[in-house]
C-alpha positions as CSV (number, residue, x, y, z in Angstrom):
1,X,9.3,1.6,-97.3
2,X,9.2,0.6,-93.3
3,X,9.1,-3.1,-92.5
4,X,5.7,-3.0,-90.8
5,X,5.7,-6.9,-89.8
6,X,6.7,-9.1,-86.9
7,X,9.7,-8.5,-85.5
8,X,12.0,-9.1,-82.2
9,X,11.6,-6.1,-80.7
10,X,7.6,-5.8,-80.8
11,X,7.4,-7.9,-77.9
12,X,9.3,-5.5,-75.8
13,X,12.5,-6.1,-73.3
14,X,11.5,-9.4,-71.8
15,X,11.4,-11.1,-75.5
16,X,9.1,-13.6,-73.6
17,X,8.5,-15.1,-77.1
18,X,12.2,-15.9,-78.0
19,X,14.8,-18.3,-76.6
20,X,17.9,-17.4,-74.7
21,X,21.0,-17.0,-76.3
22,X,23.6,-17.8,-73.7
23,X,26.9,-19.4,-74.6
24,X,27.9,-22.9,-73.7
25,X,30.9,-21.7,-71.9
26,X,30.9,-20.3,-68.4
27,X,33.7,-18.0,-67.6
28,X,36.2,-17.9,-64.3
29,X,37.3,-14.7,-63.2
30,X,39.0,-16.1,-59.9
31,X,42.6,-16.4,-60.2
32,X,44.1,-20.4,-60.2
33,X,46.8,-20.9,-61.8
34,X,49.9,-22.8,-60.1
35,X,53.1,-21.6,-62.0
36,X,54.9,-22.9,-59.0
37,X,54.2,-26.4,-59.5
38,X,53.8,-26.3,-63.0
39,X,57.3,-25.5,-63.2
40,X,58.0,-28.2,-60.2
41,X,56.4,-30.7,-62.2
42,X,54.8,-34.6,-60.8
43,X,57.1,-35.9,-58.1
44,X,58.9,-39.5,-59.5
45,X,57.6,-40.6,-55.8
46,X,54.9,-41.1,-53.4
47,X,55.6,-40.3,-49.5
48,X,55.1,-43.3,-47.8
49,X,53.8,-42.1,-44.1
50,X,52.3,-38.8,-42.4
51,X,56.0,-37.3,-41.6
52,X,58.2,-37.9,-44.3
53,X,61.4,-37.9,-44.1
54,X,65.3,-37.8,-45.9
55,X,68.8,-37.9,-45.2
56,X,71.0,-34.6,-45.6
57,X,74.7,-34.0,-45.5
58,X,77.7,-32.1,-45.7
59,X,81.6,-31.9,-45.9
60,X,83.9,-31.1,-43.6
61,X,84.1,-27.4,-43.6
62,X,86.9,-25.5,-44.9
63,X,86.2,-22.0,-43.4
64,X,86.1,-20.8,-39.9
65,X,86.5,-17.2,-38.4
66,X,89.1,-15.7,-35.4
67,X,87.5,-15.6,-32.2
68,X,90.0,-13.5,-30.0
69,X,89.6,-10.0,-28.7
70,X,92.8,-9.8,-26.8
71,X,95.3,-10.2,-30.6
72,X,98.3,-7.4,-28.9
73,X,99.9,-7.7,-31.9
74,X,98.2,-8.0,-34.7
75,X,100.5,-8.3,-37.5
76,X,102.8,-10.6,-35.4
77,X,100.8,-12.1,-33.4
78,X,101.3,-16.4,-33.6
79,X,98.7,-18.0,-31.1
80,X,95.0,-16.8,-31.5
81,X,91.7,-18.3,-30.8
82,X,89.1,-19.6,-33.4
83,X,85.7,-20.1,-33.4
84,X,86.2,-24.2,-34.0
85,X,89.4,-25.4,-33.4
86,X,88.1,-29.3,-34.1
87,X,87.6,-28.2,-38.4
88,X,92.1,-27.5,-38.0
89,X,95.1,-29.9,-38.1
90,X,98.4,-29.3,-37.6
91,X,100.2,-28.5,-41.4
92,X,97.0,-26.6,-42.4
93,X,97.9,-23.8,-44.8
94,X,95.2,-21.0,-43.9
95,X,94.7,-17.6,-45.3
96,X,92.3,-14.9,-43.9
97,X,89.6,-13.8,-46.6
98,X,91.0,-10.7,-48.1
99,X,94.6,-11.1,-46.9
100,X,97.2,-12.1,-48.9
101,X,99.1,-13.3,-46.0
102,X,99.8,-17.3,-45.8
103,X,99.8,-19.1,-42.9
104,X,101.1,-22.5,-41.5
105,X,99.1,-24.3,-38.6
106,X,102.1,-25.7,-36.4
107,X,99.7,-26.7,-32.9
108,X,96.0,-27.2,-32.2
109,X,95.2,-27.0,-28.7
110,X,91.7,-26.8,-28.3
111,X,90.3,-23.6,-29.7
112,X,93.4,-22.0,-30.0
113,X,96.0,-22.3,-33.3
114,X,99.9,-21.9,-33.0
115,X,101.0,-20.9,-36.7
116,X,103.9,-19.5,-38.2
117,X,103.1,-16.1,-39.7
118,X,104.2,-14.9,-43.5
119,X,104.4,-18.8,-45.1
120,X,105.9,-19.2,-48.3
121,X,107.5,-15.7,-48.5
122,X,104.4,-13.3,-48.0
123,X,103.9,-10.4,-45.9
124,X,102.3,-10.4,-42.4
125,X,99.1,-8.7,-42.1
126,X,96.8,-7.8,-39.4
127,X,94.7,-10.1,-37.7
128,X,91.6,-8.8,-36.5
129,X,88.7,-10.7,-34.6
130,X,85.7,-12.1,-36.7
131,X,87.7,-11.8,-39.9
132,X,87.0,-15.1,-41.7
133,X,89.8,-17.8,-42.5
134,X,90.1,-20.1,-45.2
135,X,91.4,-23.4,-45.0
136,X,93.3,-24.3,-48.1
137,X,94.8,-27.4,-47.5
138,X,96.4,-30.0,-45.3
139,X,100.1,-31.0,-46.3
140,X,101.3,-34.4,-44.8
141,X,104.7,-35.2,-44.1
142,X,105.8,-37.8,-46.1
143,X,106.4,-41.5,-44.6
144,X,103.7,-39.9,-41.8
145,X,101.1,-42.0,-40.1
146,X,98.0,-41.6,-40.9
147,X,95.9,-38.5,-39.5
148,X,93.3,-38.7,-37.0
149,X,89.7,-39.8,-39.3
150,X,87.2,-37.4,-39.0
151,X,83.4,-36.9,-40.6
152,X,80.5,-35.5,-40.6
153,X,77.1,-37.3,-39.5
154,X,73.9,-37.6,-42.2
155,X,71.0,-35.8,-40.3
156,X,67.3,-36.3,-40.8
157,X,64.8,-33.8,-41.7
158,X,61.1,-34.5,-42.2
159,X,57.9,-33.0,-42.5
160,X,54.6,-33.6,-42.4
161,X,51.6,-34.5,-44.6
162,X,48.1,-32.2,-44.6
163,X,45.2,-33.2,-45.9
164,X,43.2,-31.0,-48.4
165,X,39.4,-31.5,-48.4
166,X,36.6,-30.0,-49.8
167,X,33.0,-31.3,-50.6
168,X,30.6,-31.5,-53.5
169,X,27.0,-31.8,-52.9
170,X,24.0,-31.7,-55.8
171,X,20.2,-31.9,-55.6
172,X,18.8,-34.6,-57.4
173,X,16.7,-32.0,-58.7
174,X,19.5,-29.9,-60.3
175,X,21.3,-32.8,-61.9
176,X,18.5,-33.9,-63.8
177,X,17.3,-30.3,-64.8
178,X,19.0,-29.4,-67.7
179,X,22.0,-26.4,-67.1
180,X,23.3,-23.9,-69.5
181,X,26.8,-24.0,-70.3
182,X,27.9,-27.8,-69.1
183,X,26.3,-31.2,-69.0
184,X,26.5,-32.4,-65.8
185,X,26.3,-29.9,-62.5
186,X,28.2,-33.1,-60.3
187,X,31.3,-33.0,-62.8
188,X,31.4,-29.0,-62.9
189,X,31.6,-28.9,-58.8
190,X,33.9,-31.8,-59.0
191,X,36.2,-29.7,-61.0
192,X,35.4,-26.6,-59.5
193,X,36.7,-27.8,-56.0
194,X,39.9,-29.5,-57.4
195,X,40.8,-26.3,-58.9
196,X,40.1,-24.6,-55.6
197,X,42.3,-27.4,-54.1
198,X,44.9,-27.3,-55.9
199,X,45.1,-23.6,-55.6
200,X,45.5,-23.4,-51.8
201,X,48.1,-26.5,-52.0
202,X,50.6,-24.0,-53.9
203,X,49.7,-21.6,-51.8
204,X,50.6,-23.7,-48.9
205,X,53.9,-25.0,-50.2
206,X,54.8,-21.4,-50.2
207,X,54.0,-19.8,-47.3
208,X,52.9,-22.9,-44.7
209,X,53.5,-23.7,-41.6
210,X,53.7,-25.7,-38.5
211,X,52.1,-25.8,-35.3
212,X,54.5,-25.2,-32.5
213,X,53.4,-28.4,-30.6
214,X,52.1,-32.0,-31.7
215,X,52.8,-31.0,-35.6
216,X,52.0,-34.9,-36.3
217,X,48.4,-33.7,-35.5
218,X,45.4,-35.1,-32.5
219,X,41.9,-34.8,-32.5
220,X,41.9,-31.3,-31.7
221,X,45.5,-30.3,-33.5
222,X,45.7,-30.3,-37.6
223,X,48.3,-31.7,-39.4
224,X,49.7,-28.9,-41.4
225,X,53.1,-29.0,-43.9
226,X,56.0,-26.4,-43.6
227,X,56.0,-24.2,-46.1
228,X,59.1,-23.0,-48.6
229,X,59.7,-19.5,-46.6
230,X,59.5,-21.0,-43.4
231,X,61.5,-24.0,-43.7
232,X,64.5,-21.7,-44.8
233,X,66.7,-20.2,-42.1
234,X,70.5,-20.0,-43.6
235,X,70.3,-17.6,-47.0
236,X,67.7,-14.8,-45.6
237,X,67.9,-11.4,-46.3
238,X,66.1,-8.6,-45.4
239,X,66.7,-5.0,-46.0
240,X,68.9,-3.2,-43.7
241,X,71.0,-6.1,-42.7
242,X,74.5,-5.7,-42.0
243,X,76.7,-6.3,-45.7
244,X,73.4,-6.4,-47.7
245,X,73.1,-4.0,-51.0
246,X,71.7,-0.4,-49.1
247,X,67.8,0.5,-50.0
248,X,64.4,-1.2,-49.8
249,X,64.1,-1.8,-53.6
250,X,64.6,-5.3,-55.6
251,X,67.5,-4.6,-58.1
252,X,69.9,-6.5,-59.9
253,X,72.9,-6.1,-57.1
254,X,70.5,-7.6,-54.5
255,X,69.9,-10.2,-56.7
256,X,73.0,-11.0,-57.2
257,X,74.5,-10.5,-53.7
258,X,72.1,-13.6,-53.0
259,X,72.9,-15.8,-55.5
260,X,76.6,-15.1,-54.9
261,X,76.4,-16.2,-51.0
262,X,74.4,-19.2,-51.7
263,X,77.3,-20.4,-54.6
264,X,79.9,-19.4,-51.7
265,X,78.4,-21.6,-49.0
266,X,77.1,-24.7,-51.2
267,X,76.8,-26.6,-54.4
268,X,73.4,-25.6,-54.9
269,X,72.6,-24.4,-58.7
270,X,69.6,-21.5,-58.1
271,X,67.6,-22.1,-61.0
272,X,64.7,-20.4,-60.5
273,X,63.3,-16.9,-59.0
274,X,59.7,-17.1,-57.5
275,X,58.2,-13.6,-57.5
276,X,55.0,-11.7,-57.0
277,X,53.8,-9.3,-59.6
278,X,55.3,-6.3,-57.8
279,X,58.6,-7.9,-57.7
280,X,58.2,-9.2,-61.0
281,X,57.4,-5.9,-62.5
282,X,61.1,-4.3,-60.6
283,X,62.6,-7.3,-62.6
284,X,61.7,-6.4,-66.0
285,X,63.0,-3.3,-65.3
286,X,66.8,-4.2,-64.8
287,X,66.9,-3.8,-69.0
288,X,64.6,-0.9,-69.5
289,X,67.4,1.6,-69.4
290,X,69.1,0.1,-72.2
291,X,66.3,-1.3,-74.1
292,X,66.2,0.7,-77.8
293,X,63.5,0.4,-80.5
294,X,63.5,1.5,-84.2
295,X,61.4,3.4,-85.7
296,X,59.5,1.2,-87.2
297,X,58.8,-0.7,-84.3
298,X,55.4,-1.0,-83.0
299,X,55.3,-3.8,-80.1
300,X,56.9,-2.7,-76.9
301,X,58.3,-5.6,-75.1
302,X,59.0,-5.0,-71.4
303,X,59.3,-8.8,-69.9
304,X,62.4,-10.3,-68.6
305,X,61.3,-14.0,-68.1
306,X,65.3,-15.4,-67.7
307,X,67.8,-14.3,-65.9
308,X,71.9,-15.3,-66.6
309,X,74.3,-14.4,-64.0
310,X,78.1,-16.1,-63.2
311,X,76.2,-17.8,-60.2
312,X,73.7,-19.7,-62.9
313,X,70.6,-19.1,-65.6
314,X,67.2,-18.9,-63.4
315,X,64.0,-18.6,-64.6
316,X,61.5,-16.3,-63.6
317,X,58.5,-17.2,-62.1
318,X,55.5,-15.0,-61.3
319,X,53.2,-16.6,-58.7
320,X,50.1,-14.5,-57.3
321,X,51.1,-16.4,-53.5
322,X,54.6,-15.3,-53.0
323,X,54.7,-12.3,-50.4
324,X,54.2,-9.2,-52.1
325,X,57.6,-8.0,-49.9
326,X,59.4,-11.6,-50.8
327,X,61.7,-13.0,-53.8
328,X,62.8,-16.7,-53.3
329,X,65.7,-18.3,-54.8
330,X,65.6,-22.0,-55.1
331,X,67.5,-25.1,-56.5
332,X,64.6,-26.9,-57.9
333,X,66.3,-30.4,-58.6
334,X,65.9,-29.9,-54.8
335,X,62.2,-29.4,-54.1
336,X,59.3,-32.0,-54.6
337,X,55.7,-31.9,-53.8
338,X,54.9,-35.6,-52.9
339,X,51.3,-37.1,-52.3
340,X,50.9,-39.7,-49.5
341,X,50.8,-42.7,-51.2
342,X,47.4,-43.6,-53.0
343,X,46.0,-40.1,-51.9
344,X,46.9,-37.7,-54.2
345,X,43.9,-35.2,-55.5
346,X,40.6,-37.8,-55.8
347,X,37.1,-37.9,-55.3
348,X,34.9,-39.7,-53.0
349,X,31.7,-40.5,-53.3
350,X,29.8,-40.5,-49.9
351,X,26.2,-42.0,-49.1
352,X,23.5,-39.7,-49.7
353,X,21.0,-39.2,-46.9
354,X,17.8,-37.7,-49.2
355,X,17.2,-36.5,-52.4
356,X,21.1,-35.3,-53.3
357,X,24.4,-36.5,-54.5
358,X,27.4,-36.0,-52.4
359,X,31.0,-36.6,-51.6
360,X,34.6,-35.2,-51.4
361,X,37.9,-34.2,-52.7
362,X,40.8,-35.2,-51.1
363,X,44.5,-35.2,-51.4
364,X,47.2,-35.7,-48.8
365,X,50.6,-33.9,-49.6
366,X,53.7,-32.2,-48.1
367,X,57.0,-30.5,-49.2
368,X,60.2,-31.9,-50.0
369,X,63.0,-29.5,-49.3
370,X,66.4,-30.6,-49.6
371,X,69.3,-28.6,-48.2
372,X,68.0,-25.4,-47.2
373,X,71.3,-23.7,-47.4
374,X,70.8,-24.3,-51.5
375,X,68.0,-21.9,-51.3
376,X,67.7,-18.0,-50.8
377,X,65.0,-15.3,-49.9
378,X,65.0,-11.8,-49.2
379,X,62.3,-10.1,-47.3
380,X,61.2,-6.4,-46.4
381,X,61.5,-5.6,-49.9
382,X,58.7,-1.9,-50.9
383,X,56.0,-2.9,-52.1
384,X,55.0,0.5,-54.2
C-alpha cells in the first residue's frame, strides 16, 4: 500500500520546512600550489636589508679560443693570435678541442702565442680561427723563480627585496553571523589571501623582474625582485641556435645537450628540471617507446618524475608558472628564497574606522641565485 503521510517532498522544491544540508567544507577550485618552493624548502637565513647581496667567484680559466684570420699556414703555422693572451704563460702545454695535436707555449706577447707545433711526438694539425683551445697545464723549469701571481677578483651580486601585500576586511556583521562551512569569516580571508600570496611569490621568483632604472624603488617606482629566467644569461638556449639539437620539440638530446654544457663550464650539480605541464607531458614520453605491459596488467603508468643522466639525477618538477615554451635547469643547493628579516608572510591588524575588522598580509622577500653559469634554460620550445 502507498505511504499516504508526511513526507519531504509534499512541501515542494523550496523544502521551506527542512534545514539545509550543506557540508562543513568549502571547496577551492583555483590552482595554488608551490612545488617550486616546496622543493626549495625554508631558507637557514633571513636577508638583512632591501638589496641583498653575496660574494661569487671563479678560477682562473683553462680554455680560450684562436682569434686570427690571417693563419697562412695552418698546419705549420707557430705564432697566432688568441682571444686572451693574459689566461697563457710561457711552458703551457695546450691542445685545440678536437685535435690531437700537442702544443708547447714558448712566448706570450700580448695577445699573440709563439709555440712549438707537434709536442711530445704528435702530428701537426690545422689551426683554424674560433676553434677552442684547452690549457692543460703549466710545466716549470726546475730551480725556476717563481711565476708571475695571478687571480681572479670575488664580485658582488645582489638583488632586491618586494613586498607582497594584500588586505582582509570583515563586517562586524558577518563575523558575528554564523557561516556555513568555517567558524570564523576573519581567519578564512586571512588564509585565503596568504594562499593568494604565496602563490604570486613563486610565481615571481620564476619569471620576475626589474625595473630598468631606480630598482631600489621611490615613491613613484616599486621595488620588484629578479626573477630565476631573467637573472640567467650564460646557459640559454633557444631553438634554432647555432650547435643546438635541430627541431622545436623538448626531447632527451636537448636535454642533455644542456646539462652537458653546464658540467663543461662549471661545478654546478643540476638537480632539478622545472617544467610546465606541456613540457612535462614531452618528458614522460622519453620512455613510452619502450615501456611494455603484461597481460594482466591493468594500471597504465605514463610519469617520469626522475631523470639520471652522466651529467647528474634531477628531479622533475611540474610548476603551473614556468613558461609554457620554457624548461629550467637548476643547481638548487644554489637558490634560496630569503624573507627580509622579521617580515616574512604575517598579518597585521589595522584600526578599524566603523563597524568592520581589518588589516593586512605582508611579506618582504627576494631571490638568492648563486652562480648563474650553474643553471640552464631553453626557450622557444612548441607548445602543442
Amino acid at each position: 500500500m502507498a505511504f499516504t503521510g508526511k513526507a519531504t517532498y509534499s512541501a515542494g522544491t523550496t523544502l521551506p520546512e527542512l534545514a539545509e544540508d550543506v557540508a562543513d567544507l568549502v571547496g577551492i577550485i583555483s590552482p595554488y600550489e608551490t612545488p617550486l618552493l616546496d622543493v626549495l624548502g625554508d631558507p637557514l637565513r633571513a636577508a638583512t636589508s632591501t638589496h641583498h647581496e653575496w660574494l661569487e667567484d671563479e678560477l682562473l680559466p683553462n680554455k680560450d679560443s684562436i682569434d686570427d684570420q690571417s693563419i697562412s699556414s695552418p698546419s705549420t703555422e707557430t705564432d697566432f693570435d688568441v682571444a686572451n693572451g693574459s689566461r697563457f704563460r710561457i711552458g703551457d702545454q695546450i691542445q685545440v678541442e678536437g685535435s690531437a695535436e700537442l702544443m708547447l707555449v714558448t712566448v706570450v706577447s700580448s695577445n699573440t702565442l709563439t709555440v712549438v707545433r707537434g709536442y711530445g711526438g704528435t702530428t701537426a694539425e690545422d689551426l683554424v680561427d674560433g676553434q677552442v683551445i684547452n690549457i692543460l697545464g703549466n710545466a716549470a723549469l726546475e730551480g725556476d723563480d717563481k711565476p708571475s701571481a695571478r687571480f681572479t677578483s670575488r664580485t658582488r651580486c645582489g638583488n632586491y627585496t618586494q613586498i607582497f601585500t594584500a588586505a582582509v576586511e570583515v563586517s562586524g556583521t558577518d563575523m558575528a553571523a554564523n557561516q556555513l562551512g568555517l567558524s570564523d569569516e576573519m581567519d578564512y580571508q586571512k588564509a585565503e589571501r596568504l594562499r593568494e600570496l604565496i602563490r604570486d611569490l613563486e610565481n615571481t621568483v620564476v619569471n620576475g623582474g626589474q625595473p630598468a632604472s631606480n630598482p631600489q624603488g621611490s615613491g613613484s617606482v616599486r621595488r620588484t625582485m629578479k626573477g630565476v629566467v631573467q637573472s640567467l644569461s650564460t646557459n640559454v638556449f633557444a631553438t634554432g641556435d647555432s650547435g643546438f639539437p635541430s627541431g622545436t620539440g623538448l626531447d632527451e638530446t636537448k636535454v642533455n645537450y644542456v646539462l652537458r654544457k653546464i658540467w663543461e663550464s662549471s661545478n654546478g650539480n643540476v638537480d632539478t628540471i622545472v617544467v610546465g605541464g606541456f613540457q612535462k607531458r614531452k618528458i614522460n614520453s622519453f620512455l613510452s617507446a619502450s615501456r611494455s605491459f603484461g597481460a594482466s596488467d591493468t594500471t597504465y603508468r605514463d610519469m617520469l618524475s626522475v631523470y639520471e643522466s652522466d651529467f647528474g639525477v634531477c628531479r622533475i618538477i611540474t610548476t603551473r608558472w614556468m613558461p609554457q615554451d620554457a624548461t629550467l635547469f637548476l643547481d638548487s643547493s644554489r637558490v634560496n628564497v630569503l624573507p627580509l628579516a622579521g617580515r616574512s608572510f604575517h598579518f597585521k591588524s589595522l584600526a578599524s574606522g566603523g563597524d568592520y575588522e581589518c588589516g593586512e598580509l605582508i611579506g618582504e622577500y627576494t631571490l638568492e641565485l648563486k652562480n648563474e653559469a650553474a643553471h640552464g634554460l631553453i626557450r622557444g620550445l612548441s607548445t602543442s
